[in-house]
C-alpha positions in Angstrom: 118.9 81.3 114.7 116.0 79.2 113.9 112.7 78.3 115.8 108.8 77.4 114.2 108.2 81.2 115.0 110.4 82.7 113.0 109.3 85.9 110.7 111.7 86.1 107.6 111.9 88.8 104.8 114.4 89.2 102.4 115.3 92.5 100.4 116.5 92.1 97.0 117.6 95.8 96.7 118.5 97.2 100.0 119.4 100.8 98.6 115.8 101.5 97.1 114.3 99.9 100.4 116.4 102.7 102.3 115.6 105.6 100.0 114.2 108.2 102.4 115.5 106.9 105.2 118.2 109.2 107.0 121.6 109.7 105.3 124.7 108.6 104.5 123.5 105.6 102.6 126.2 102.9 102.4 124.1 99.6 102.1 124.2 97.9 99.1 123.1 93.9 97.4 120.5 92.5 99.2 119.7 92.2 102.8 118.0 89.1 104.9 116.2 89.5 108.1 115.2 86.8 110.4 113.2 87.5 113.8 112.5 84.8 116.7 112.6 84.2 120.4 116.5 84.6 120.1 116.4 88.1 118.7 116.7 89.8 114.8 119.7 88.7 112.5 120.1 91.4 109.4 122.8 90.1 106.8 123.6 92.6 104.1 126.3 94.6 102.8 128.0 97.8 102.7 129.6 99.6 99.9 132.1 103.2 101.4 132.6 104.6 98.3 135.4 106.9 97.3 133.6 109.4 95.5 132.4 110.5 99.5 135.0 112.7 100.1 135.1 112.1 103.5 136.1 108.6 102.3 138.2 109.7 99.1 140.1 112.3 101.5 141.4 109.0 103.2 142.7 107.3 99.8 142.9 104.2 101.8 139.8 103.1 104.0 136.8 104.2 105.4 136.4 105.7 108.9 134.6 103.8 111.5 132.3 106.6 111.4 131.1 105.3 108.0 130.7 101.9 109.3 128.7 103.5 112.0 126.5 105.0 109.4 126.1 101.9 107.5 125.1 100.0 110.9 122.3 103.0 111.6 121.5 102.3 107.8 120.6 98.7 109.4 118.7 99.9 112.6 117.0 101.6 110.3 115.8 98.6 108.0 115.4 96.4 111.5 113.3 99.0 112.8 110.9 99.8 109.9 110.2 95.8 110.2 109.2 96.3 113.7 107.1 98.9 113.2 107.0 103.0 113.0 109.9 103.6 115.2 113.0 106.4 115.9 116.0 105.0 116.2 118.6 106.3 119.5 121.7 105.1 120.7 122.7 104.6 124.8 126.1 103.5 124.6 128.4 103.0 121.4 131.9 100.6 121.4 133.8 100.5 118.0 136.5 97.5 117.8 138.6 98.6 114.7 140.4 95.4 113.9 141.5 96.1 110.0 141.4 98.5 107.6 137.9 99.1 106.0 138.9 99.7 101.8 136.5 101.9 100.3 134.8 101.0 96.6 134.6 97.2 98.0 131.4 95.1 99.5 131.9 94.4 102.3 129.9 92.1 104.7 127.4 92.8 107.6 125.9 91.6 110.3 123.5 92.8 112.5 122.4 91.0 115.7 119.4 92.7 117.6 119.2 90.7 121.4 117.9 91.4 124.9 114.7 93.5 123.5 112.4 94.6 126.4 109.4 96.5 125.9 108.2 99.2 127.8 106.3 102.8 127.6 107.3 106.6 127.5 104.3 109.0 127.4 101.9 106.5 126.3 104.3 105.8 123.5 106.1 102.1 123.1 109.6 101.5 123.0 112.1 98.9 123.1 115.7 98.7 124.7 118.0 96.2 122.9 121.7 95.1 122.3 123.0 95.5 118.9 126.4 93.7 117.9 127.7 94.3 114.2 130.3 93.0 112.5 131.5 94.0 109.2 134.0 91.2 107.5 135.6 90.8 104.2 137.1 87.2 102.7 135.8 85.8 106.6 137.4 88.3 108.7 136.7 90.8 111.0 137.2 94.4 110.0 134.9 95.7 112.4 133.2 95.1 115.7 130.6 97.6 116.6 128.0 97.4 119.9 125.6 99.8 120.6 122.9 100.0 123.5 120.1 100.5 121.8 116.3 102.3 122.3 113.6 102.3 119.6 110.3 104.9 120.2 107.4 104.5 118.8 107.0 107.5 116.0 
């Protein structure tokens, strides 16, 4: 991604920047966002610890319901640079490819594309395509796509 228009920020501690937002919490490190004509990139990571005991019942991994957390975790960052919005999903696919260990960082990336803005009761909101993919060592543990809708708070 990369144009003269884009809008960059860069969290250096994505846990405090989520504090308040809804929970589970599993991001972790630092996060980068970039904006442009393409779309929104997000890079950051995620941390499923085992001292959740819906992780720790497991022993092994983490659900891909906890990698679905840590991708709203994401939405949520992505949104809050947009503006004051709610966060709703259309349409969810989960693609578990690997196990997910817990206690490890893993990597994620968010891509936000096909954003089209539009109105509900004099409220804005924007439909989107989200793709995530959380990796470890370069490969693919998860594949997540949502269908996407942001209101305007």
């Amino acid at each position: 991604m990369g144009s003269c228009t884009d809008k960059m920020h860069k969290v250096e501690d994505i846990r405090a920047f989520i504090k308040g937002f809804p929970r589970p919490h599993y991001l972790t490190g630092n996060a980068d966002y970039v904006e442009n004509d393409e779309g929104i990139l997000l890079r950051t990571s995620a941390i499923f610890p085992s001292s959740d005991p819906s992780i720790g019942d497991r022993k092994d991994h983490a659900n891909v319901s906890h990698c679905l957390f840590g991708l709203w975790n994401a939405t949520h960052v992505i949104a809050s640079f947009r503006g004051n919005y709610r966060t709703l999903a259309r349409k969810v696919e989960i693609e578990a490819l690997r196990i997910t260990p817990p206690d490890t960082p893993i990597d994620l990336s968010v891509r936000v594309s096909n954003i089209q803005h539009g109105k509900h009761k004099d409220k804005e909101t924007i439909s989107c395509d989200v793709n995530a993919e959380y990796s470890l060592d370069r490969k693919v543990l998860e594949k997540i796509y949502v269908q996407g809708y942001l209101i305007e708070k």
